[in-house]
C-alpha positions in Angstrom: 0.0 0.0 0.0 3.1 2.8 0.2 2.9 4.8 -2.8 6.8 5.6 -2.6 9.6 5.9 0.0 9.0 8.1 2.4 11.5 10.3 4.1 11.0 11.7 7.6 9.6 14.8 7.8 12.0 17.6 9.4 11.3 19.6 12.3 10.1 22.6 10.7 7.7 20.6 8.6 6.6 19.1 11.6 6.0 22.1 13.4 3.9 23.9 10.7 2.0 21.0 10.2 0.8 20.7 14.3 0.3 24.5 14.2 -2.2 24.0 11.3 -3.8 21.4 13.0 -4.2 22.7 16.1 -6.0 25.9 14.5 -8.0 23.8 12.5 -9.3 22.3 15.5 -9.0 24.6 17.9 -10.9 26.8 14.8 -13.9 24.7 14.5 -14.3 23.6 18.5 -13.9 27.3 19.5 -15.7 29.2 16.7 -18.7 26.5 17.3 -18.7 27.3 20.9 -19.3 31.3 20.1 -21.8 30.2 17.5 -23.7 28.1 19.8 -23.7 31.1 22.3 -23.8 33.7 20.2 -26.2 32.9 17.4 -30.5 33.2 17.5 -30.5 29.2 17.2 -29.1 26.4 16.7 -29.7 25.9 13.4 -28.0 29.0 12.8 -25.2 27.9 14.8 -24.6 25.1 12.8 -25.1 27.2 9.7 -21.5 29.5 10.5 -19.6 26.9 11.6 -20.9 25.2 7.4 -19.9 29.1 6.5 -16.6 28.2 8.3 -16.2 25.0 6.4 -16.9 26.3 3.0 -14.7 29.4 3.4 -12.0 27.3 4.5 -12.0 24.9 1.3 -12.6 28.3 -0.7 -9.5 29.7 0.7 -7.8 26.7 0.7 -8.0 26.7 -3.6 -6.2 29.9 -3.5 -3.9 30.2 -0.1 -2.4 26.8 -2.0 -1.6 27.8 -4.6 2.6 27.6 -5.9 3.0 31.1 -7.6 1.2 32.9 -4.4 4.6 34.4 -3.2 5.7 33.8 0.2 6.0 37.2 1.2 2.5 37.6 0.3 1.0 34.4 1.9 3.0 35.6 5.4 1.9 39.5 5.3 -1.9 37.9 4.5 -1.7 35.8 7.9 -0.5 38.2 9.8 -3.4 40.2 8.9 -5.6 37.4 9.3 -4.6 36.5 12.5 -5.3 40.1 14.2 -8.6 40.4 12.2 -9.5 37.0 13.9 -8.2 38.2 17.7 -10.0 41.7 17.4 -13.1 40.0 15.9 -13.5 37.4 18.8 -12.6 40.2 21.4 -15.6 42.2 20.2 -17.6 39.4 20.1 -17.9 39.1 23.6 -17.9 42.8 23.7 -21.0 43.4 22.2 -20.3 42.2 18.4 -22.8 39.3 18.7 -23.0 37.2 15.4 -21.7 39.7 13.0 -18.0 39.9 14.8 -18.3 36.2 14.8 -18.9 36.0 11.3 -15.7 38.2 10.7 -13.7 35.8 13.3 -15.1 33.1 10.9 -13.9 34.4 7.8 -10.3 35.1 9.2 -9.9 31.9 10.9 -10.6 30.2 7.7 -8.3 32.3 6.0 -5.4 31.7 8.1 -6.6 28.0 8.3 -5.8 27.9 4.4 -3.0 29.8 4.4 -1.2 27.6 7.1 -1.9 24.4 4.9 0.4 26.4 1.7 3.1 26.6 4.2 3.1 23.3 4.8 2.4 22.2 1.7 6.2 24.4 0.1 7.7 23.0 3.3 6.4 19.0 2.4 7.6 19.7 -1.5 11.0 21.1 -0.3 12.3 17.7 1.0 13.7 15.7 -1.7 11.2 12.6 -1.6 7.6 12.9 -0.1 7.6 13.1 4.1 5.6 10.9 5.6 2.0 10.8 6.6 1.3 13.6 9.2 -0.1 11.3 11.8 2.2 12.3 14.7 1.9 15.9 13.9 -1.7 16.2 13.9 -2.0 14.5 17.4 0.5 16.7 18.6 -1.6 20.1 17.1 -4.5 18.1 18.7 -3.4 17.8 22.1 -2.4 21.7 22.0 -5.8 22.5 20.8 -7.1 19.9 23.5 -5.4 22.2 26.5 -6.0 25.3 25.2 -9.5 25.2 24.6 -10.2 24.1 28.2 -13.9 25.1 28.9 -15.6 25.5 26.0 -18.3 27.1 27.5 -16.6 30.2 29.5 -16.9 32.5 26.5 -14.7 35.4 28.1 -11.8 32.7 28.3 -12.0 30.9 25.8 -11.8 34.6 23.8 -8.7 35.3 25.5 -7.2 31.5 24.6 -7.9 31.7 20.9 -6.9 35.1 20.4 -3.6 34.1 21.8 -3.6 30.6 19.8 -4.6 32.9 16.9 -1.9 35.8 17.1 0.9 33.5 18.2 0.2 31.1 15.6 0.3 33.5 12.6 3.6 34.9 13.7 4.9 31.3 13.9 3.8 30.0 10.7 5.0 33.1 8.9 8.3 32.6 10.6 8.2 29.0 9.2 7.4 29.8 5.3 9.6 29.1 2.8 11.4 32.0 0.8 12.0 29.7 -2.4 9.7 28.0 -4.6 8.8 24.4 -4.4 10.0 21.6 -6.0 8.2 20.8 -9.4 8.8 17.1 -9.6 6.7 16.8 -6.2 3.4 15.6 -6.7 0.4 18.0 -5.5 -1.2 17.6 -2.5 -3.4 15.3 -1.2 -7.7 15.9 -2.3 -9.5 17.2 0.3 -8.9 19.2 3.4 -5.7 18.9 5.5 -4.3 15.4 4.2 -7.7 13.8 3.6 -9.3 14.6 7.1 -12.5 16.4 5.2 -12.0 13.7 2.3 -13.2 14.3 -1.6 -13.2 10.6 -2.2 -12.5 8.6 -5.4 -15.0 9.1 -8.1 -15.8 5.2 -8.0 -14.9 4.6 -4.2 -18.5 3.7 -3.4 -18.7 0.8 -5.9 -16.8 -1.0 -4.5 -18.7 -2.3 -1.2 -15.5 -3.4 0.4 -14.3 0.4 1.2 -17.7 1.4 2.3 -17.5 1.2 6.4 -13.9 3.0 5.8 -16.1 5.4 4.0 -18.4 5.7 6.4 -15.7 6.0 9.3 -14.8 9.1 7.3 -17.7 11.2 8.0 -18.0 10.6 11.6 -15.7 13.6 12.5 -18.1 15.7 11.5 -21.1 15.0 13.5 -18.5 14.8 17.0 -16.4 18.1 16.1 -20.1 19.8 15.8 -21.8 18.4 18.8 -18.9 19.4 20.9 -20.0 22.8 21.9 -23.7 21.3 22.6 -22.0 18.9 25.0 -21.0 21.2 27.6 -24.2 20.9 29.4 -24.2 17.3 29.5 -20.6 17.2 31.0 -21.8 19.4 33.7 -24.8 17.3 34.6 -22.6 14.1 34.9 -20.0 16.3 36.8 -17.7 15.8 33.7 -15.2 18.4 32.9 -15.8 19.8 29.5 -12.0 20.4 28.7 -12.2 16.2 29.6 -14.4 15.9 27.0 -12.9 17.9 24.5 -9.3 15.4 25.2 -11.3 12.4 24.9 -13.1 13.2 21.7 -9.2 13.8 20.5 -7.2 11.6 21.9 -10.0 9.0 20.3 -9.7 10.3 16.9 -5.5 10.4 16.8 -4.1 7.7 20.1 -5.1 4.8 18.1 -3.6 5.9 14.6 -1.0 7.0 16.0 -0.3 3.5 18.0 -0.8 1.6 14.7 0.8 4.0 12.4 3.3 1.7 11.8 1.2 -1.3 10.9 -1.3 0.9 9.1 0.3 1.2 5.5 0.1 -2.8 5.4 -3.9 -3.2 6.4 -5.2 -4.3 3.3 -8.5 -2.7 2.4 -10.6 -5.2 3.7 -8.9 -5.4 6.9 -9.4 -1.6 7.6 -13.2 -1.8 6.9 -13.7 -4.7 9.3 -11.8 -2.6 11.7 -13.5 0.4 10.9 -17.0 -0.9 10.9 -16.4 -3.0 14.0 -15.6 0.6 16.1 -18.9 2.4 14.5 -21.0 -0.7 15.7 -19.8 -1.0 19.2 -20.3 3.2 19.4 -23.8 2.6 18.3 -24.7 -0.2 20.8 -23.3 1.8 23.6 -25.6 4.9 22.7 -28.3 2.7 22.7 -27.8 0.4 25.9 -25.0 1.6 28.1 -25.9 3.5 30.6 -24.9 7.2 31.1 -21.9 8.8 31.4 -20.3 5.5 29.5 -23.0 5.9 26.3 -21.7 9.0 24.8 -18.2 8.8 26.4 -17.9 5.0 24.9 -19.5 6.6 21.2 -17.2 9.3 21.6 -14.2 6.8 21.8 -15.1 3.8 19.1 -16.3 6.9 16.5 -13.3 9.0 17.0 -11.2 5.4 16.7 -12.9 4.9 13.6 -12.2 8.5 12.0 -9.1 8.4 12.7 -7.8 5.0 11.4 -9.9 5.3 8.4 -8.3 8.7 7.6 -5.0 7.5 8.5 -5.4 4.2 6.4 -6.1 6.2 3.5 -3.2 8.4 3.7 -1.1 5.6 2.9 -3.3 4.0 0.1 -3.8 5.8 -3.1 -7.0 3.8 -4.1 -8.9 5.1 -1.1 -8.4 8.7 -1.4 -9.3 11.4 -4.4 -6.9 12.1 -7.4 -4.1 14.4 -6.7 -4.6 18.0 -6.5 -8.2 18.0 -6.6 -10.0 21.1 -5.1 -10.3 21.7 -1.6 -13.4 23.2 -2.3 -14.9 19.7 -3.8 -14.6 18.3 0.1 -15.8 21.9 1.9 -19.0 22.1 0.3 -20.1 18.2 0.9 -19.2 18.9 4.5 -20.9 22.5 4.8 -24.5 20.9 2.9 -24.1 18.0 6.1 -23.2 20.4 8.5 -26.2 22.3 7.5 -28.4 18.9 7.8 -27.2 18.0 11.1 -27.8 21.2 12.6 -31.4 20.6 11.3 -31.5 17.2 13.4 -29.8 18.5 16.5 -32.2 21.5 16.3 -34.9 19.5 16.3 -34.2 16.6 18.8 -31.6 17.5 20.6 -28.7 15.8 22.1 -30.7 12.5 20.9 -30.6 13.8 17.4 -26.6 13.6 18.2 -26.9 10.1 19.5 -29.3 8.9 16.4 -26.7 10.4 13.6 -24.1 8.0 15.2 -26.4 5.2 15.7 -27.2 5.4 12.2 -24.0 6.0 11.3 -23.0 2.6 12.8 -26.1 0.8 11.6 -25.1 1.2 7.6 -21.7 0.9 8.5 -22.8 -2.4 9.6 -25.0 -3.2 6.9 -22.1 -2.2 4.5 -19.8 -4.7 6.1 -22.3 -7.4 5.9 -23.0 -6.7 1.9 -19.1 -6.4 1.4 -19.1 -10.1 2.9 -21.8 -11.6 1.7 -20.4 -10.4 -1.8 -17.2 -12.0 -1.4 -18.7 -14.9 -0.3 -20.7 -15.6 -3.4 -18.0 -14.5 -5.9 -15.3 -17.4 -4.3 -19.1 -20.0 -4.5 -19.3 -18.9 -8.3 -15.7 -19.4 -8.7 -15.6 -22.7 -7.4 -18.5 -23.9 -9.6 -16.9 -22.7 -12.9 -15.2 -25.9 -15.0 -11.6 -26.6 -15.2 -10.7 -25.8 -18.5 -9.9 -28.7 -20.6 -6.3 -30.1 -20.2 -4.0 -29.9 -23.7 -2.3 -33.0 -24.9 1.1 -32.7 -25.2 1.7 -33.4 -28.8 -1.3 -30.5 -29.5 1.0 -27.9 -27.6 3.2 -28.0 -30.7 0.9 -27.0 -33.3 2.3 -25.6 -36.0 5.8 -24.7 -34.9 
């Protein structure tokens, strides 16, 4: 399943790459938080933080880009990074939803922008680094402390303007000055290595990569509920910040444990795997009792995300061409954000649970199809006729 030899990624690389991660997630936790607060309903909520996501993959087309110089791309986050700190500091001063919106748009912007610089920093090494695996659980666990809890708008305001500011100075400190190297292939379709995915045109016919699939979109339905669950933690005196590191260390521990062993799981073995975690996180939401229902889904989903998208970082057949538009993968993910906000607006925290459960439910129906498919192709194999044996003095012929 490796593509090529893969070098080790160098410090810088590796730096850039957690800094992006952590203000992606930092980004979408934090900026959902405000828009929970902030916004006249949920529904609209969920509708900025599907603004966030499409402005990010819209960004991302252009902040990408080789011939965007790199004096440009660092004076642009710069900028970006003390729009976003001003805008979330008159948010809670007053701005309500329309210095929100302008925190949005800025986060997003940076959140592009620090994917170029990693992207000239990965096509500067002479062979292609590998897989950002330990990075992004490293950018996780920063975002993980710093967001603390997510429900103390005031200082939460005063952690992500920090994250914000500091971050942009860093990652313009990190960009290249040259150009990168043409004989590197592009990046990887999708958002930030394939964790929004655009997935291969014919992925979904073939039945065996469906639960991997599947695994794929559950980081969508956890990152959004996240601000929603602060409530919940409270009433089963759980520590939202505790929440917010479980719900990460789920979706990156266990790919990062089995990183090693990842790039030989064939694709069968990774849907098995994948669909087992989204059935046992739907049969705890339905039976276990509370706190361990939606701590347990929290864990087997997050598992699941994360070794599907880190399974597919090694396999070409199970990820989108090269170079494909970010935007392709941003506007899937805004249109379900936008449907999952209508759920959650309308039932609630069990409108969370009933995504997942149904989430696990065709992942397991998708499992069962993929094996009751290969079980009839080896029967209709077995039944087909030998093909006649050839004498030995017809081999000959007419030589």
């Amino acid at each position: 399943m490796t593509e090529t030899a893969r070098s080790t990624p160098t410090p810088r690389l590796t730096l850039a790459r957690a800094v992006a991660w952590a203000l992606l997630l930092s980004g979408w936790v934090g900026l959902g938080s405000f828009a929970t607060v902030l916004a006249p309903s949920i529904g609209s909520g969920f509708a900025l933080v599907a603004l966030w996501l499409l402005a990010l993959g819209g960004a991302a087309t252009v902040a990408t880009r080789d011939n965007l110089p790199a004096a440009a791309r660092r004076a642009a986050m710069l900028v970006c990074g003390g729009v976003a700190a001003a805008a979330l500091f008159w948010a809670i001063r007053g701005g309500g939803v329309v210095a929100l919106l302008l925190a949005v748009l800025a986060w997003a912007a940076l959140t592009a922008l620090a994917s170029g610089v990693v992207r000239s920093l990965r096509l500067a090494q002479p062979s292609p680094p590998g897989p950002p695996i330990g990075a992004a659980a490293l950018g996780a666990l920063a975002s993980g402390l710093l967001l603390g809890d997510v429900g103390d708008l005031q200082a939460l305001a005063l952690r992500l303007g920090a994250l914000v500011l500091l971050a942009a100075i860093g990652l313009a400190a990190l960009q290249r000055s040259g150009g990168p190297r043409a004989s590197i292939s592009r990046c990887r379709a999708g958002l930030f290595d394939c964790s929004l995915p655009a997935w291969p045109a014919g992925a979904w016919r073939d039945t065996r990569q469906w639960p991997a699939l599947l695994a794929g979109l559950a980081m969508l339905p956890m990152m959004a509920a996240l601000p929603l669950m602060v409530a919940w933690c409270r009433t089963q005196a759980i520590a939202p910040q505790a929440m917010v590191l479980l719900h990460f260390a789920a979706m990156f521990a266990p790919a990062l444990l089995l990183r090693h062993t990842l790039a030989s799981w064939s694709v069968r073995t990774l849907s098995a795997v994948c669909a087992l975690c989204l059935v046992a996180g739907a049969m705890l939401a339905l039976w276990a009792a509370a706190p361990l229902d939606l701590l347990g889904l929290a864990f087997t989903h997050g598992a699941a995300w994360g070794l599907a998208w880190a399974g597919q970082l090694w396999s070409p057949d199970r990820r989108s061409r090269q170079g494909a538009s970010p935007l392709h993968a941003a506007l899937g993910y805004a249109a379900l954000t936008l449907a999952f906000g209508v759920i959650v607006e309308r039932f609630g925290m069990q409108g969370v649970a009933a995504t997942h459960v149904a989430l696990g439910a065709a992942a397991g129906a998708a499992w069962l199809i993929s094996a009751a498919a290969m079980v009839f192709a080896r029967a209709a194999a077995t039944r087909m006729p030998a093909p006649p044996a050839i004498h030995p003095d017809h081999r000959a012929g007419g030589r």
